[in-house]
C-alpha positions in Angstrom: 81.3 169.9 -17.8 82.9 168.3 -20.5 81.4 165.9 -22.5 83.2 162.7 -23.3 82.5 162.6 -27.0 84.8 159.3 -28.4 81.9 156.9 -28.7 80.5 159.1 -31.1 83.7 160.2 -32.9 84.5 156.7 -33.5 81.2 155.9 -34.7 81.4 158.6 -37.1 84.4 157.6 -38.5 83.7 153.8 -38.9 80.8 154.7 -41.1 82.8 156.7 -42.6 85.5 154.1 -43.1 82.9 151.9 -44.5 82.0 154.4 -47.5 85.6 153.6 -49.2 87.4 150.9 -50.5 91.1 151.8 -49.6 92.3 152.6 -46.5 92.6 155.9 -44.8 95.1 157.7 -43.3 95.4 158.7 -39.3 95.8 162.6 -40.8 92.6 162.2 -42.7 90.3 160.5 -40.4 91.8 162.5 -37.3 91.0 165.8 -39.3 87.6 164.4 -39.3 87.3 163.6 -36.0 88.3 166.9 -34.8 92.0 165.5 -33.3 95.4 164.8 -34.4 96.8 162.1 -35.8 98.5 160.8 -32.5 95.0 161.3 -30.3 93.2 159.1 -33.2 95.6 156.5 -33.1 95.4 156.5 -29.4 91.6 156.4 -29.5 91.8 153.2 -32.2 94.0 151.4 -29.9 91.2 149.0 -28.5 89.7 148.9 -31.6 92.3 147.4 -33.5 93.0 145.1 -30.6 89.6 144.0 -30.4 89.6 143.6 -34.4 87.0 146.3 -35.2 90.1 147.9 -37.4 92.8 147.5 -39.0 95.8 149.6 -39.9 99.5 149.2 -42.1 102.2 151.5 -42.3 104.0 152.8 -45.8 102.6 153.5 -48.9 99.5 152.1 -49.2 98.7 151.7 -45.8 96.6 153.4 -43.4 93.2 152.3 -41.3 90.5 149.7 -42.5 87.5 148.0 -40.9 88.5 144.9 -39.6 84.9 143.1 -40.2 82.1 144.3 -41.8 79.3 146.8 -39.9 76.6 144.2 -39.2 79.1 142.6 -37.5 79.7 145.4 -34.8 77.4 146.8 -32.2 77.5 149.5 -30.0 78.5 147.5 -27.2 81.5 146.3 -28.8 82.4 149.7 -29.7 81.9 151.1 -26.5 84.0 148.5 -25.1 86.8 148.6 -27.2 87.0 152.2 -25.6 87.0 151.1 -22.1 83.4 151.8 -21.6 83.2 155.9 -21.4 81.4 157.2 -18.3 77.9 157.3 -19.0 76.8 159.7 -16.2 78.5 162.9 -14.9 76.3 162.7 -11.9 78.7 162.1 -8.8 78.6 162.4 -5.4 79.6 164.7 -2.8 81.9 162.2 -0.8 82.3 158.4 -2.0 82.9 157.7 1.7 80.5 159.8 3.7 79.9 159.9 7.6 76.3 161.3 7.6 73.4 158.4 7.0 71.6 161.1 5.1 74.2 161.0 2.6 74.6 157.2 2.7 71.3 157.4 1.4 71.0 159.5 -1.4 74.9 157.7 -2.8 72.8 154.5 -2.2 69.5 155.8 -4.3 71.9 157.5 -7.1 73.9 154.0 -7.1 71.2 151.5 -7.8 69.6 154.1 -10.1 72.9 155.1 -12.5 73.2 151.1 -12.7 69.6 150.4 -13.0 70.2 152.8 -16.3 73.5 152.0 -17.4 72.3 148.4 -17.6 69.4 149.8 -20.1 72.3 151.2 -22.4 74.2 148.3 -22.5 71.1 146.7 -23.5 70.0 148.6 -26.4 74.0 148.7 -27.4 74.4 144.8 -27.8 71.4 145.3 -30.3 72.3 147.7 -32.7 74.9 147.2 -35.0 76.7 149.8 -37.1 75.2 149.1 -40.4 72.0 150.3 -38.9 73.6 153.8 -38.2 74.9 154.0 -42.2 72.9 156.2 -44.0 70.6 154.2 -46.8 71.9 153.7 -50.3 68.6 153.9 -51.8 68.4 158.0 -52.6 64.2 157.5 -51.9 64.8 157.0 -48.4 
């Protein structure tokens, strides 16, 4: 099974974004995130829409944050991507005959939601400075 790993990447980049002062190019922080250019820019999309980043063309130009860390959570980040499947967990017919079935789609259901609603949760209340490594080399 593959794992859907954008939240993260992006994550990893913004943090990375917030390190410098001058923005980045889609080669250089694509390279980090494992991708091309094209896939990153895709990925940023709802970012920069949302306002999480922004990004110029021409000399000079390339990706910034669009508002500082403490000022992003989770939650908005996930969002911005068009909230990522949490669970791989399916089932074996979305339309099933058999009340046996019925049942156990019915159990995973109000379980996947009962959890998914934990994550969004805990999402809306961390924000991305949080996630930046400390400043002060003693911790």
């Amino acid at each position: 099974m593959n794992k859907d790993t954008r939240l993260s990447d992006v994550l990893h980049v913004l943090l990375h974004m917030a390190q410098v002062d001058q923005p980045l190019t889609s080669e250089v922080l694509a390279k980090s995130m494992g991708t091309n250019p094209a896939v990153f820019r895709r990925t940023m999309a709802g970012l920069r829409e949302a306002g999480y980043v922004r990004s110029g063309k021409g000399h000079g130009g390339g990706w910034r944050l669009g508002r500082p860390l403490d000022q992003i959570t989770l939650l908005a980040i996930y969002e911005a991507l068009n909230r990522p499947r949490l669970f791989a967990i399916g089932y074996r017919s979305d339309h099933p005959d058999c009340l046996i079935e019925q049942n156990v789609n019915a159990a995973l259901s109000e379980t996947m939601a009962q959890a998914e609603a934990l994550f969004i949760e805990r999402f809306g209340q961390v924000t991305l400075d949080q996630l930046s490594p400390a400043t002060d080399p003693h911790h």
